[in-house]
py3Dmol code that shows the C-alpha trace and the ligand (Angstrom):
import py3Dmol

protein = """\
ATOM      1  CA  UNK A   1       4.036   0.992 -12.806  1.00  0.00           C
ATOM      2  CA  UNK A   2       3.892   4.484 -13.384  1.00  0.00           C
ATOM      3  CA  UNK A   3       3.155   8.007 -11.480  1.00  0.00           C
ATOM      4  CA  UNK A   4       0.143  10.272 -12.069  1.00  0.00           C
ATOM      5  CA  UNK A   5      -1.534  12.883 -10.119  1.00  0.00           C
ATOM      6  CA  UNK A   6      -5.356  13.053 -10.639  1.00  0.00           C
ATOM      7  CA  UNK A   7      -6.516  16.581  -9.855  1.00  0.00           C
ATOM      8  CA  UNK A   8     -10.441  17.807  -9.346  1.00  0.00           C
ATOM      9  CA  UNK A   9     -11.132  19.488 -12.696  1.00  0.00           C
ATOM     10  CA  UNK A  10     -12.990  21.865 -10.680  1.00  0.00           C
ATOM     11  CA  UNK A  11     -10.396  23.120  -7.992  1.00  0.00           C
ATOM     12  CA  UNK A  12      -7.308  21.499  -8.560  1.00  0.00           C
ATOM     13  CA  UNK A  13      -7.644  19.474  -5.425  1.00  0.00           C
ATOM     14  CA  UNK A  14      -5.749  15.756  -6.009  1.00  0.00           C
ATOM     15  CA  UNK A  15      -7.097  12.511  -5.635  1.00  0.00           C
ATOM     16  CA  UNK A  16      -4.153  11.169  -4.966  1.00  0.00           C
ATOM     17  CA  UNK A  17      -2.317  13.440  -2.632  1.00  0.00           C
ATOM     18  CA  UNK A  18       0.177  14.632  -5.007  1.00  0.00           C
ATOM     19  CA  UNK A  19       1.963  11.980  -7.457  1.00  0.00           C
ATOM     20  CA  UNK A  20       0.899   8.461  -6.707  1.00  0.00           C
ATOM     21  CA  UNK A  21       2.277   4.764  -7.754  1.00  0.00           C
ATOM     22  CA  UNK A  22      -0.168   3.228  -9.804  1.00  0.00           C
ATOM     23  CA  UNK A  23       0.268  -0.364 -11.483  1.00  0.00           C
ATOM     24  CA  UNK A  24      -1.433  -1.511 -14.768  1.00  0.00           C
ATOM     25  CA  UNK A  25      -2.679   0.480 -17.061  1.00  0.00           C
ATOM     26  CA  UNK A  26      -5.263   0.564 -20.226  1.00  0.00           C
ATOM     27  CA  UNK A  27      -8.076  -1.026 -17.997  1.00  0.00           C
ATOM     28  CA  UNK A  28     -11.384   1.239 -18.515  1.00  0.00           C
ATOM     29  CA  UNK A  29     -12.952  -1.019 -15.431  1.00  0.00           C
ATOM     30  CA  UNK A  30     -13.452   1.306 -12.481  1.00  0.00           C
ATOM     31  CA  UNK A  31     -16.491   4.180 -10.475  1.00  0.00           C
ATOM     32  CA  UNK A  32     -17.538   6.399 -12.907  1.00  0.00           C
ATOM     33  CA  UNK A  33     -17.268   9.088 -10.553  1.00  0.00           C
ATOM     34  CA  UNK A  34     -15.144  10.373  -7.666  1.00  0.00           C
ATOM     35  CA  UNK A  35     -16.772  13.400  -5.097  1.00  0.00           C
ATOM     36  CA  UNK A  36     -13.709  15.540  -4.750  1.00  0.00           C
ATOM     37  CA  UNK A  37     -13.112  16.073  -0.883  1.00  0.00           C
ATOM     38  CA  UNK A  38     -12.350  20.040  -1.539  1.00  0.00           C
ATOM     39  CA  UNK A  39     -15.360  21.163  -3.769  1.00  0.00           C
ATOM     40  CA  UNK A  40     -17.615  18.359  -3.375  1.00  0.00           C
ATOM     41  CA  UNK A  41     -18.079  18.506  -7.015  1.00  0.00           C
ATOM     42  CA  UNK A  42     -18.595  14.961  -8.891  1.00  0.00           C
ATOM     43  CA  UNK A  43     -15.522  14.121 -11.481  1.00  0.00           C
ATOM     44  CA  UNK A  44     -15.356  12.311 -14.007  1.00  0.00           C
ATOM     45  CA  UNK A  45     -12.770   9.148 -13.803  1.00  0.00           C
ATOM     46  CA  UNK A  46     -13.219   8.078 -17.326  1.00  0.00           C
ATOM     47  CA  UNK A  47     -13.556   4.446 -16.112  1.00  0.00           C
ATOM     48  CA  UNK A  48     -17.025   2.559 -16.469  1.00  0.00           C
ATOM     49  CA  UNK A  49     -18.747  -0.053 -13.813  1.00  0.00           C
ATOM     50  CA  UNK A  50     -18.409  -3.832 -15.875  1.00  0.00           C
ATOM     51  CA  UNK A  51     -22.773  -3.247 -16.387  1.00  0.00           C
ATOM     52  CA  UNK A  52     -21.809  -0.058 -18.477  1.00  0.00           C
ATOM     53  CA  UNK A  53     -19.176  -1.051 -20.582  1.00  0.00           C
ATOM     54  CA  UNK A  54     -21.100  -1.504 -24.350  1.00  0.00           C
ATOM     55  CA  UNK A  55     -19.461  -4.621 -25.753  1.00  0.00           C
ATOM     56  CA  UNK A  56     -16.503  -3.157 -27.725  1.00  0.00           C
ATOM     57  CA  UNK A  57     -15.722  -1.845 -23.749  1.00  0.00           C
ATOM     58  CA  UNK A  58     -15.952  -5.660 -22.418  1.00  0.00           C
ATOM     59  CA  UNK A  59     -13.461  -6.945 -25.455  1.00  0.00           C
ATOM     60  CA  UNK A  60     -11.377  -4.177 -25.081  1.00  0.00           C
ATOM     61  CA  UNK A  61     -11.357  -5.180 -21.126  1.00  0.00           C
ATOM     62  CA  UNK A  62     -10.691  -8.512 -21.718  1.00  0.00           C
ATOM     63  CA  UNK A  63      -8.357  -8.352 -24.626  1.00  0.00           C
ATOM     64  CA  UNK A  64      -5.922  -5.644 -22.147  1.00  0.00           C
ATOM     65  CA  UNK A  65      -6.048  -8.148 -19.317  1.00  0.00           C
ATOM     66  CA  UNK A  66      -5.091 -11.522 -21.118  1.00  0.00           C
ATOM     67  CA  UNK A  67      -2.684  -9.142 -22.391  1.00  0.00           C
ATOM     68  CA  UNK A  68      -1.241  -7.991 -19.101  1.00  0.00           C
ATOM     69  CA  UNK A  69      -1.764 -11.407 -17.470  1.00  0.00           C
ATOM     70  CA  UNK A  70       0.615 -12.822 -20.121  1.00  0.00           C
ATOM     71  CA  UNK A  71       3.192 -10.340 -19.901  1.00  0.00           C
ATOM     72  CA  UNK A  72       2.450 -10.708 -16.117  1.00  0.00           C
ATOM     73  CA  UNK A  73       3.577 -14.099 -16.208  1.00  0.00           C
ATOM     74  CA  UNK A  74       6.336 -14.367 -18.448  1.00  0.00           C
ATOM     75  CA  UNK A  75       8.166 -11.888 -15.746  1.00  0.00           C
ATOM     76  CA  UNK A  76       6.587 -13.983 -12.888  1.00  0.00           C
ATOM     77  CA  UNK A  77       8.624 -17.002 -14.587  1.00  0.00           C
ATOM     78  CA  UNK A  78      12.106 -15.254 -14.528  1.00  0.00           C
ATOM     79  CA  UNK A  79      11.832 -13.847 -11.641  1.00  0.00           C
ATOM     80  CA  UNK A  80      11.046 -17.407  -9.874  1.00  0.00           C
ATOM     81  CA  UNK A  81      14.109 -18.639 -12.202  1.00  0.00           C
ATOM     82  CA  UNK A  82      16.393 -16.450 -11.087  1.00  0.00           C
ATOM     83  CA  UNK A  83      15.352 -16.670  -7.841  1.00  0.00           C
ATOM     84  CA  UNK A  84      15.649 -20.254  -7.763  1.00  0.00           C
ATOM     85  CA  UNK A  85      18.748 -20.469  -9.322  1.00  0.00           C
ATOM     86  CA  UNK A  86      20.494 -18.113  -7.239  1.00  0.00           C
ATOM     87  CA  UNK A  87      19.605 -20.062  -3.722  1.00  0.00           C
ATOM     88  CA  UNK A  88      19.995 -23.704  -5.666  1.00  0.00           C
ATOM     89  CA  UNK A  89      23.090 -22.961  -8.293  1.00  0.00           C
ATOM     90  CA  UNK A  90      22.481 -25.687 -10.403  1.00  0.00           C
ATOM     91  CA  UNK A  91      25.874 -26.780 -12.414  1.00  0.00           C
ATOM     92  CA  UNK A  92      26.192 -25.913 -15.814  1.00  0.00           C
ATOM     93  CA  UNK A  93      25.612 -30.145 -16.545  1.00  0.00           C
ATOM     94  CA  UNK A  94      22.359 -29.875 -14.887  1.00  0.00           C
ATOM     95  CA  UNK A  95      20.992 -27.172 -16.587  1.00  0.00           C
ATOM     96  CA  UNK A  96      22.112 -28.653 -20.076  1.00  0.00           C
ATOM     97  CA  UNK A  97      19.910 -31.937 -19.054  1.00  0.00           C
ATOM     98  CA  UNK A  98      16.772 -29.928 -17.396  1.00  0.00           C
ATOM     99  CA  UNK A  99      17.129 -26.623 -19.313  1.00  0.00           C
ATOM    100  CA  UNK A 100      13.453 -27.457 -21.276  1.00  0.00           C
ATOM    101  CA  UNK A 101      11.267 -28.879 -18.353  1.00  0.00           C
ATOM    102  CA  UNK A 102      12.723 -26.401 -15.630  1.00  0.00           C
ATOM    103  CA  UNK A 103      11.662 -23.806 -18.165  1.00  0.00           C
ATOM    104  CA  UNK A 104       7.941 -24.862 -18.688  1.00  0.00           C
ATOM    105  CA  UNK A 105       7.835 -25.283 -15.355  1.00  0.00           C
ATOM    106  CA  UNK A 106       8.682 -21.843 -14.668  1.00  0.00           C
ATOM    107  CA  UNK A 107       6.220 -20.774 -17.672  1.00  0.00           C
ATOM    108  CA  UNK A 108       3.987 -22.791 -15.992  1.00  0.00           C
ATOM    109  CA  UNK A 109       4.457 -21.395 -12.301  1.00  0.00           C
ATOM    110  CA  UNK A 110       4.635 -18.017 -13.676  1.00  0.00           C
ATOM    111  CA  UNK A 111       1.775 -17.685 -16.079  1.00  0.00           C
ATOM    112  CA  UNK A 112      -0.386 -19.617 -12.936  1.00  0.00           C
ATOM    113  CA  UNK A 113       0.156 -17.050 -10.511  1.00  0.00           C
ATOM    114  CA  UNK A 114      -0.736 -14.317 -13.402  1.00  0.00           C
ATOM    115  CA  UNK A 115      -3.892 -15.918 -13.777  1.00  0.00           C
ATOM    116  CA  UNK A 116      -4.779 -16.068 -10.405  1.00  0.00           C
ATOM    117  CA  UNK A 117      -4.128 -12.233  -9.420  1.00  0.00           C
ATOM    118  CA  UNK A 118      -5.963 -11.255 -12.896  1.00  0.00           C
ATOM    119  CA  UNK A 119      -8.630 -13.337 -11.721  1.00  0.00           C
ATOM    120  CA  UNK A 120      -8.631 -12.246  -7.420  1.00  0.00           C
ATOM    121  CA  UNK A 121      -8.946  -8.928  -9.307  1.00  0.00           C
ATOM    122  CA  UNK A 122     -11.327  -8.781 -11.211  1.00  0.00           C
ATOM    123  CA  UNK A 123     -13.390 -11.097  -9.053  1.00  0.00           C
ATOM    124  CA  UNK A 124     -13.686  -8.299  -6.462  1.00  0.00           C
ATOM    125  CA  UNK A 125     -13.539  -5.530  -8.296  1.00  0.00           C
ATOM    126  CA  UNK A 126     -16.394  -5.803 -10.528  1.00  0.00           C
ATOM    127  CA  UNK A 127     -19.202  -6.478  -7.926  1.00  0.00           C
ATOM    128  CA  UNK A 128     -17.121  -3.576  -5.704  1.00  0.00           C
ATOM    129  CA  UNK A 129     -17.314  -1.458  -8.918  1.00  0.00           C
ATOM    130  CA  UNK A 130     -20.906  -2.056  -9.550  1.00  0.00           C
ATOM    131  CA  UNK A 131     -22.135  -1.738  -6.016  1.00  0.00           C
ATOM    132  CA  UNK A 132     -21.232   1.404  -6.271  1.00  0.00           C
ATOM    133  CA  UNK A 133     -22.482   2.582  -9.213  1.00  0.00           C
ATOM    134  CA  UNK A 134     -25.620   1.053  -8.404  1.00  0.00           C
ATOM    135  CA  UNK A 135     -25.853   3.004  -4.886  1.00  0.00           C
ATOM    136  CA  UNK A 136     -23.943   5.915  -6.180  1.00  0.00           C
ATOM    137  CA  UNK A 137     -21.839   6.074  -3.347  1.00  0.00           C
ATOM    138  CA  UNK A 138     -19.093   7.744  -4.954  1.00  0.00           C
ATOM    139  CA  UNK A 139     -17.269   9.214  -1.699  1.00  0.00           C
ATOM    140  CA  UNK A 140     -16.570   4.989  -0.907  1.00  0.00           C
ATOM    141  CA  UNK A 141     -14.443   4.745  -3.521  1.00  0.00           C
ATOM    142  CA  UNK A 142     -10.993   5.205  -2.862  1.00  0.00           C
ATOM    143  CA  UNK A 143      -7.421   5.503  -5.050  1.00  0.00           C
TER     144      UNK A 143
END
"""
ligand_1 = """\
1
ZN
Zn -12.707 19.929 -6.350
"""
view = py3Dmol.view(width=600, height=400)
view.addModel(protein, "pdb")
view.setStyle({"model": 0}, {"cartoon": {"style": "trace"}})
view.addModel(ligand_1, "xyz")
view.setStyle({"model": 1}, {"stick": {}})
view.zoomTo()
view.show()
């Protein structure tokens, strides 16, 4: 998660109202354009509808999101362990017995869940994306 504030190149107008929590970072997917709600002018997002994206893009695409989807899920897991641990309290001669399966579990519970958001995400923002671009309705498109 980080903060940015996307300005109209044109006018200085912001996209975002002033700074703005995004999360994720390094995809290219997005509207190519934005109509700024000052000038009116089109801008330039520097993102690319799915359809666009030569095939360097699309590996690129991929390659940050099984990235981020890992990463995703690895904290997924702790958090649920800790989490779990903290309302259950297991002893210290529970743990010792469990400590490998309750931790693939948690792998498994954690990397699951990644997989699903990466996937409810990109499964509706691609055809979003390239509606779009295909009708050009760049004032739809909101951040
Ligand atoms: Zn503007």
């Amino acid at each position: 998660m980080y903060l940015k504030n996307i300005l109209c190149p044109v006018c200085g107008y912001s996209f975002t109202g002033g700074y703005k929590k995004f999360v994720g970072t390094g995809s290219l997917l997005g509207v190519p354009y934005m109509r700024c709600g000052n000038c009116e002018k089109l801008c330039d997002t520097g993102k690319l509808a799915w359809s666009q994206m030569n095939p360097f893009g699309k590996v690129m695409e991929i390659f940050v999101a099984l990235f981020k989807t890992f990463f995703t899920g690895l904290l997924l897991a702790l958090l649920t362990g800790f989490a779990i641990a903290l309302l259950f309290q297991p002893t210290h001669e529970w743990m010792q017995a469990n400590r490998p399966r309750v931790t693939y579990a948690f792998l498994f519970i954690g990397l699951a869940l990644s997989v699903l958001r990466t996937a409810w995400y990109y499964w509706t923002m691609i055809p979003e994306v390239e509606r779009i671009t295909r009708e050009k309705k760049w004032d739809e498109w909101m951040i």
